[in-house]
C-alpha positions in Angstrom: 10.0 -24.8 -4.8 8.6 -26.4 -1.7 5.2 -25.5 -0.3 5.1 -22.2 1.5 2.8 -21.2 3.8 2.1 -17.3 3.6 0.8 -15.4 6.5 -1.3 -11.9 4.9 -1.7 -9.0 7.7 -4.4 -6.9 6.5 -5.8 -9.1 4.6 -9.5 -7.7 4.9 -8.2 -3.8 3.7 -7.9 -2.7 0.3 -4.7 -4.6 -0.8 -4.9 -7.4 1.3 -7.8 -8.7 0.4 -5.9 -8.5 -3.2 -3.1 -10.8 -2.2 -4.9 -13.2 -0.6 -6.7 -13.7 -3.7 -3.5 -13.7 -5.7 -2.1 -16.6 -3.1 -5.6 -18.5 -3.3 -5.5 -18.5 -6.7 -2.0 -19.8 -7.3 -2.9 -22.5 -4.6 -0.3 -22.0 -2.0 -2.3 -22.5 2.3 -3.1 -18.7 3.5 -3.0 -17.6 6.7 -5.5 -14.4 6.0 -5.9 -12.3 9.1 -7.4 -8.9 10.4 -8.8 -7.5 13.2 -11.9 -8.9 12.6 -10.6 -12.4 13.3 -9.2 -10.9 16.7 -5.6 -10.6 15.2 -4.2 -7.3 16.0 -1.0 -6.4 15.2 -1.0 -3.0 16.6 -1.1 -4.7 20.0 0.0 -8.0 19.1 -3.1 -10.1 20.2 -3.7 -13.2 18.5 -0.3 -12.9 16.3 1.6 -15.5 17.7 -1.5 -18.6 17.5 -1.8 -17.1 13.6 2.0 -16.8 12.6 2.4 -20.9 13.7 3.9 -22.6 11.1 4.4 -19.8 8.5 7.4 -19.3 6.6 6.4 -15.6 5.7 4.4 -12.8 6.1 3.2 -10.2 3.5 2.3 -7.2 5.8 -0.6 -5.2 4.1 -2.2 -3.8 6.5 -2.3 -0.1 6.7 -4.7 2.7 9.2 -7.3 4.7 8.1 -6.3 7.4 9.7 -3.3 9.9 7.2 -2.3 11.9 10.6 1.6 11.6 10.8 1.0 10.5 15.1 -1.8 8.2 14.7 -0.3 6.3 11.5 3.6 6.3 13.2 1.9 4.8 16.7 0.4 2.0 14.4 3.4 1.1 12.4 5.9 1.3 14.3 4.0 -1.5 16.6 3.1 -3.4 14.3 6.3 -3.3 13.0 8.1 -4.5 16.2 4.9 -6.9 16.5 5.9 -9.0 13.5 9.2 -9.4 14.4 8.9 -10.4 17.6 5.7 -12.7 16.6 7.4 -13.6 14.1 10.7 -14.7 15.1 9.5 -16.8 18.1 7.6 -18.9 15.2 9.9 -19.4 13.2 9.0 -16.9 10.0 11.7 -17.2 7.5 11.4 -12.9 6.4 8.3 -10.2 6.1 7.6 -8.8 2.9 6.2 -5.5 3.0 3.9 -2.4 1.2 5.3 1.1 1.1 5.0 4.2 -0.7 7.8 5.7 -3.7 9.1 8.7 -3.4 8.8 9.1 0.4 12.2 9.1 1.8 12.2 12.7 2.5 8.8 13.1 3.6 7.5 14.9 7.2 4.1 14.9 7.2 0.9 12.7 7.1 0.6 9.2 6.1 3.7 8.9 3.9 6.0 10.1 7.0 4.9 7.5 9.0 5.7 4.7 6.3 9.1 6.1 6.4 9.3 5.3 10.1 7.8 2.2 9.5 10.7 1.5 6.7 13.0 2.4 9.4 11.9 0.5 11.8 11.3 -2.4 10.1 15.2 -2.2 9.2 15.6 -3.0 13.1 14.3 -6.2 13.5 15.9 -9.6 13.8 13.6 -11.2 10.4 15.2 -10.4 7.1 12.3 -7.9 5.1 11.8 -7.4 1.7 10.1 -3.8 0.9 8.0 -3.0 -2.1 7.7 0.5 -2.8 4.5 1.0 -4.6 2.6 4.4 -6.2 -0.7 5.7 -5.4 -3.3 3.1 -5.9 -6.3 3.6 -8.2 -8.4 2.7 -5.1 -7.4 6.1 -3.3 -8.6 8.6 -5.9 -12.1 7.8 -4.3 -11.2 8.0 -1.2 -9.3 11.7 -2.0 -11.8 12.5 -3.3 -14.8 12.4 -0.6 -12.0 13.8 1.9 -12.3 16.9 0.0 -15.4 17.5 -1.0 -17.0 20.6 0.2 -20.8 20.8 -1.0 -20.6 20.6 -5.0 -16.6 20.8 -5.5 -14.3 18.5 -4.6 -10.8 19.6 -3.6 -7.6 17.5 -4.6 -4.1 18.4 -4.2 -1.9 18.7 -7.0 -0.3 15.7 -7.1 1.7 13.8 -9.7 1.5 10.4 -9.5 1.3 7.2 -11.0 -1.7 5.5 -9.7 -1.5 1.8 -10.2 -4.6 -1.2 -9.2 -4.0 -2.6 -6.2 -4.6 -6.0 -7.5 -1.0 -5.4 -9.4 0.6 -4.4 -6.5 -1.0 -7.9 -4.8 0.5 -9.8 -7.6 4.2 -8.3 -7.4 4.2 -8.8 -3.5 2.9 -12.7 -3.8 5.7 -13.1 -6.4 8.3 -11.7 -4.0 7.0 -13.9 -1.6 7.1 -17.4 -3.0 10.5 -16.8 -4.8 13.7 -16.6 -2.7 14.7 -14.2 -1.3 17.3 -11.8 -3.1 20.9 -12.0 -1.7 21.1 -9.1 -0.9 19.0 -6.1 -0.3 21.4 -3.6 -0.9 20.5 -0.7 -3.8 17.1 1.1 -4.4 13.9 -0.4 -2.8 12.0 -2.6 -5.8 8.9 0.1 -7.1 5.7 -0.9 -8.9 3.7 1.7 -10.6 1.1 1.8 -13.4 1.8 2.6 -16.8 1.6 6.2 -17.4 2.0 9.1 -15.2 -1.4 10.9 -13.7 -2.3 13.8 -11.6 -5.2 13.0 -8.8 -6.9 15.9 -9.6 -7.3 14.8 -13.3 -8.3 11.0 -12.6 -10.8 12.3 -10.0 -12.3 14.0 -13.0 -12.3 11.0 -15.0 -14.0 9.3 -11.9 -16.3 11.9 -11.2 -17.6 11.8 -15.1 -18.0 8.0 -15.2 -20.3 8.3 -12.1 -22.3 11.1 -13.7 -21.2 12.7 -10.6 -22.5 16.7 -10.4 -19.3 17.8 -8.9 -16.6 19.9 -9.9 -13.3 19.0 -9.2 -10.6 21.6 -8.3 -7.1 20.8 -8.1 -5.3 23.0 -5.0 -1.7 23.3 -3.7 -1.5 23.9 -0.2 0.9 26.1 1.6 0.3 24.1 4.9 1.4 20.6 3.5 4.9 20.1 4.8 5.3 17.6 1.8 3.6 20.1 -0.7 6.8 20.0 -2.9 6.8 15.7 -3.0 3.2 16.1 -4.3 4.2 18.8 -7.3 7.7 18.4 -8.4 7.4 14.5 -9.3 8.9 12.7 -6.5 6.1 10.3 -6.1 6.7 9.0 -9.5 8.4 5.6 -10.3 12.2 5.1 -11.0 13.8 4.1 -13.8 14.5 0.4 -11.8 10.2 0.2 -11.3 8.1 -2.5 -12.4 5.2 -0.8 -14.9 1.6 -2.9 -14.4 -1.6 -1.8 -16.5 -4.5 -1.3 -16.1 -4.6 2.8 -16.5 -6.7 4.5 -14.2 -9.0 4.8 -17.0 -9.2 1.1 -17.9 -9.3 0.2 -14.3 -12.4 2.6 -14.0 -14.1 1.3 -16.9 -13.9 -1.8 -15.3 -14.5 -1.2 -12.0 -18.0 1.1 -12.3 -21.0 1.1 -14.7 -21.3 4.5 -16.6 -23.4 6.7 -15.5 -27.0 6.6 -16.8 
């Protein structure tokens, strides 16, 4: 195929800095931006100068934030953002990280994605969605948002956490190649190779750290998407790319046992 010049939105955060990476290695000319290079696509500044000349745009860029508000202002600006960046440069289509299992969700962070789904269904560019699980990288993160003193509290959740990195790799792949002909049918899902709850890999992360911390899996009766979590939702289709490492491989790899 001809050269392709790939624009990556995000490209600082946890999967970003993944795909650019993936696009550096295979040697095709990255346009890597964030907000620390003054490129914001929550209010557009600096999009247009960095989407000059790029056929497309992988859009990993996420919030930190998981309230349903804060995460639906974000994406459904930056949504409207690329698309009207993005058009006026000439971007051939956006190829885009969600979440499986979310298209009945109401709360939180997966909610939001669904607006952001929705609204990037709007705009004039065509976009390709990849509908990804749970990344390794947020059992971590879970983790220290519920830890009170020595236990750390993780809602049941069934999932099937996958690296980022493999997520990075299926969205450069979708990106270089052209474009389906139609994007018609189930969203394309990537998901690691065996199902997990996060209570159980966050003990599996807490014991590789030596970690003095008990973890204690809840449900709770507040969560609006309590049911998603526990009846399997979140897990992959039968349509879904499978990509390894396990949690516990990836774990292995990622941090030196304990002492």
């Amino acid at each position: 195929m001809n050269a392709t010049k790939i624009a990556v939105a995000g490209a600082t955060g946890r999967l970003g800095r993944h795909v650019v990476d993936v696009l550096n290695e295979q040697g095709h000319e990255v346009v890597a931006f964030s907000r620390a290079d003054g490129v914001d696509i929550e209010t557009g500044a600096g999009l247009a100068e960095a989407l000059a000349g790029v056929d497309v745009v992988i859009d990993a860029s996420s919030t930190p934030s998981a309230d349903k508000d804060i995460a639906t202002e974000f994406f459904t600006a930056a949504a409207r953002n690329l698309h009207e960046a993005g058009s006026k440069a000439g971007v051939e289509r956006l190829v885009v990280v969600s979440i499986i299992g979310i298209d009945n969700a109401v709360a939180g962070y997966n909610a939001a994605k669904l607006v952001h789904e929705q609204e990037l269904a709007k705009g004039p560019l065509p976009v390709q969605i990849l509908r990804a699980a749970q990344f390794h990288e947020l059992v971590e993160v879970m983790m220290q948002w519920g830890t009170q003193g020595e236990v750390a509290y993780l809602p049941n959740m069934r999932t099937q956490l996958v690296a980022a990195r493999a997520v990075a790799e299926k969205l450069v792949e979708m990106a270089v190649n052209p474009a389906p002909e139609t994007t018609d049918g189930p969203f394309p899902e990537i998901a690691g190779p065996q199902p997990e709850t996060m209570a159980g890999a966050a003990a599996v992360l807490a014991a590789r750290r030596g970690d003095a911390i008990r973890v204690q899996e809840v449900s709770d009766p507040a969560n609006a998407d309590r049911e998603l979590f526990e009846d399997g939702t979140l897990l992959p289709g039968a349509h879904a790319t499978l990509a390894g490492p396990t949690f516990a491989e990836w774990i292995e790899a990622t941090y030196p046992a304990a002492n």
